[in-house]
C-alpha positions as CSV (number, residue, x, y, z in Angstrom):
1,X,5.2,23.8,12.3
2,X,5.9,23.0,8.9
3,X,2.8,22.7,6.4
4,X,1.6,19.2,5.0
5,X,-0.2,18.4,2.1
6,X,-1.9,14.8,2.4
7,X,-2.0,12.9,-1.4
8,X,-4.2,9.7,-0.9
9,X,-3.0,7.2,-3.4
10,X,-6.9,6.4,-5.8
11,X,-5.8,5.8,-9.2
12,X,-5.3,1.6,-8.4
13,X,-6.7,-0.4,-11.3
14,X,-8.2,-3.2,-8.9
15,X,-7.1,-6.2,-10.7
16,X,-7.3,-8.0,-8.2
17,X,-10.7,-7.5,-7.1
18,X,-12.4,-7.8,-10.9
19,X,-14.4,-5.9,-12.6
20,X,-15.8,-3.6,-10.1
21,X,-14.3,-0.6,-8.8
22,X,-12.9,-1.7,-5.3
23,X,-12.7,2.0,-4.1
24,X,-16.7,2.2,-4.6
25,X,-17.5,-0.8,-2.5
26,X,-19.4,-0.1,0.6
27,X,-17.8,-1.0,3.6
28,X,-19.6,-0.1,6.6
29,X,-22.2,1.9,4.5
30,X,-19.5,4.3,3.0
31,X,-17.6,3.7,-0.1
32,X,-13.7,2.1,0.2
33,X,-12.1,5.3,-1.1
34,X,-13.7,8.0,1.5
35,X,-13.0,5.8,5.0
36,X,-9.4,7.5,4.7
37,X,-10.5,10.9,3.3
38,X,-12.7,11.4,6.2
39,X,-9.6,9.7,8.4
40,X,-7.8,12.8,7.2
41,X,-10.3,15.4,7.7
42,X,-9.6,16.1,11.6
43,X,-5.7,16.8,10.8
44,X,-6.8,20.0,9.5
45,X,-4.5,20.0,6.5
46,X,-3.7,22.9,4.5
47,X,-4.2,20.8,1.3
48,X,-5.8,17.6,0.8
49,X,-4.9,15.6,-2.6
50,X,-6.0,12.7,-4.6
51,X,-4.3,11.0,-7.5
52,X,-6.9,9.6,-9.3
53,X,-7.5,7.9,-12.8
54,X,-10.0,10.4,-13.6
55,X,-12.1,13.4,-12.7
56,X,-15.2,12.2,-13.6
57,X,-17.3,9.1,-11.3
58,X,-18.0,8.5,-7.9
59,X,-14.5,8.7,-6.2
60,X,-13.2,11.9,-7.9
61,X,-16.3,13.7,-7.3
62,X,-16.7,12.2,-3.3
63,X,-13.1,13.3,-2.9
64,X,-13.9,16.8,-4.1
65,X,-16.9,16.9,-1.9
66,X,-14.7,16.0,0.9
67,X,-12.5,18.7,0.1
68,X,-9.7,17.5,-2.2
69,X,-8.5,18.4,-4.9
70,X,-7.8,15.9,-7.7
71,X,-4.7,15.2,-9.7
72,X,-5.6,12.3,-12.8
73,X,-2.9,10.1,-13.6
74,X,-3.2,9.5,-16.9
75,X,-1.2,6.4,-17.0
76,X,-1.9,4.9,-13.6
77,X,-1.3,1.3,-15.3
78,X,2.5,2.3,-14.9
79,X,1.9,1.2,-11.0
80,X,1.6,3.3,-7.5
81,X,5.1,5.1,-7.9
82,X,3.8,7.0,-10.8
83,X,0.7,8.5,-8.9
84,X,3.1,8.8,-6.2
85,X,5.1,10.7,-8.1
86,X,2.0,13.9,-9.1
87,X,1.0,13.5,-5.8
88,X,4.5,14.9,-4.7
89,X,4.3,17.2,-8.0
90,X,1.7,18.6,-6.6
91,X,2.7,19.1,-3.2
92,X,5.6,20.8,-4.1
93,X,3.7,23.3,-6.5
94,X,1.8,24.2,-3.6
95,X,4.8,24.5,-1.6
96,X,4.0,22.5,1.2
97,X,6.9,21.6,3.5
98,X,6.2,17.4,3.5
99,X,3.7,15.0,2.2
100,X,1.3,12.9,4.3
101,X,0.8,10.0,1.8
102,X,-1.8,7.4,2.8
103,X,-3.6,4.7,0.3
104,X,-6.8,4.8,-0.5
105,X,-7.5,1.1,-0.4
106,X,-6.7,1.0,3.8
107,X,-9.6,1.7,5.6
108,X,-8.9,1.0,9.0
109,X,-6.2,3.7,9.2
110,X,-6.9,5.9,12.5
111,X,-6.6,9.5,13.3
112,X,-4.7,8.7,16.3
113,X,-1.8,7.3,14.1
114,X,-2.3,9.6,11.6
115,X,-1.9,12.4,14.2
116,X,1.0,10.4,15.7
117,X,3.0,10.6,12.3
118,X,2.5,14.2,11.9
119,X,4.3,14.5,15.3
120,X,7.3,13.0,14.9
121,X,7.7,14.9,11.8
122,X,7.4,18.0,13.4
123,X,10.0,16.7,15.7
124,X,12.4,16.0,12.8
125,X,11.1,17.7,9.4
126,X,13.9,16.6,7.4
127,X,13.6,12.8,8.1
128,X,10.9,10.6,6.4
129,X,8.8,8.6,8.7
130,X,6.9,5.5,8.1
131,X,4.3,3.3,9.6
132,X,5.5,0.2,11.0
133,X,3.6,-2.9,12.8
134,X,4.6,-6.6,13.2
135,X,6.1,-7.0,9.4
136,X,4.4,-4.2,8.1
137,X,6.7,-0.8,7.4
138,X,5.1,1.5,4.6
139,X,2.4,4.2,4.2
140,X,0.7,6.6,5.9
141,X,4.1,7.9,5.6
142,X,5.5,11.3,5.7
143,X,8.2,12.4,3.4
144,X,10.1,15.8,4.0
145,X,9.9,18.5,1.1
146,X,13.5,17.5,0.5
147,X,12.1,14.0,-1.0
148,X,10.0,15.6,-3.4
149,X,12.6,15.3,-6.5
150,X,12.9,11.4,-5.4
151,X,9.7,11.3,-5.1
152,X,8.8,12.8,-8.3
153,X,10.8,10.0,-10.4
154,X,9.2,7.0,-8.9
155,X,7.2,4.7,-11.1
156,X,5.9,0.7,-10.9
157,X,4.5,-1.0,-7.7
158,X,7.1,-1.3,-5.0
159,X,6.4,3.1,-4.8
160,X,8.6,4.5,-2.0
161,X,9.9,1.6,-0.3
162,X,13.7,2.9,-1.1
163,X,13.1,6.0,0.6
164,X,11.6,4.5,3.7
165,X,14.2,2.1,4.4
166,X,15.9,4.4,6.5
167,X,12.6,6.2,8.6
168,X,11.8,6.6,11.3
169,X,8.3,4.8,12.3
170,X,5.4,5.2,14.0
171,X,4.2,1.5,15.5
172,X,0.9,0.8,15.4
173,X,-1.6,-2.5,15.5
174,X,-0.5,-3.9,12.2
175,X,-4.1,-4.7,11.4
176,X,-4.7,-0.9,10.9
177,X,-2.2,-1.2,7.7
178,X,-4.7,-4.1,6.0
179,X,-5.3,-3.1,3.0
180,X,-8.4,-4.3,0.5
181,X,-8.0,-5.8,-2.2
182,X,-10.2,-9.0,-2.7
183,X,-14.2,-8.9,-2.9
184,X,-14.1,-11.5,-0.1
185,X,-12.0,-8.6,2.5
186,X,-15.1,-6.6,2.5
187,X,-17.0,-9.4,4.2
């Protein structure tokens, strides 16, 4: 079985949501940020990783307690593809074999999917695969160690939607993939 590193995707600026932090909101009595941390937990992941914007706060500091380590992006206004981007840095210094890259903002994620996706990577490690439901197609998604360099020179918002055209998927209810950015999507 070839070793995963997750990278959850926290460094967002939330301009949509205003001036609050949207990873800090409490959904269901837990902040935004940690519903997929502790999503990820029961993989039993060699290394858990979060791009962040900092290392000091709430979310840095509830990843760490959760077992992560943090990467900053220092320049996380330069869109997802740049955090992206050190997350698979990161992974590759570590050596791992593929990345599990889920966003920090989608709550609703399961372990069931997420334990689904590792699957069909370890029945084809060399193959991407995505998450797909109704229109949706995107992350979690797993990218092979041979990815990395692509990877690695993403920047802006679209992140890795080139390198997913061709994945396989993983189907699941496409309200799993909502993600959260608008104070009212916490109601």
């Amino acid at each position: 079985m070839i070793e995963i590193a997750a990278v959850v995707l926290a460094a967002g600026n939330s301009r949509r949501f205003g001036r609050a932090d949207k990873l800090e909101q409490k959904l269901g009595g837990e902040p935004l940020a940690f519903h997929i941390a502790d999503t990820l937990k029961p993989l039993g992941l060699r290394w858990r990783i979060a791009v962040c914007r900092g290392v000091g706060g709430r979310v840095p500091e509830g990843f760490v307690q959760r077992g992560f380590e943090i990467v900053v992006n220092p320049d996380a206004g330069r869109g997802l593809g740049s955090s992206l981007a050190l997350g698979a840095a990161r992974a590759r210094g570590l050596g791992a074999g593929g990345v599990l890259v889920a966003l920090a903002d989608m709550p609703l994620i399961t372990v069931d999917h997420l334990r689904r996706l590792v699957a069909r990577f370890d029945d084809d490690p060399a193959s991407a695969v995505a998450s797909a439901g109704g229109s949706y197609r995107g992350p979690p998604a797993l990218f092979p160690a041979r990815l990395f360099g692509a990877l690695g020179t993403l920047t802006g918002d679209s992140g890795a939607r080139p390198l997913l055209a061709g994945a396989a998927t993983v189907e699941a209810d496409e309200a799993q993939f909502r993600d959260f950015d608008l104070p009212a999507d916490f109601t």
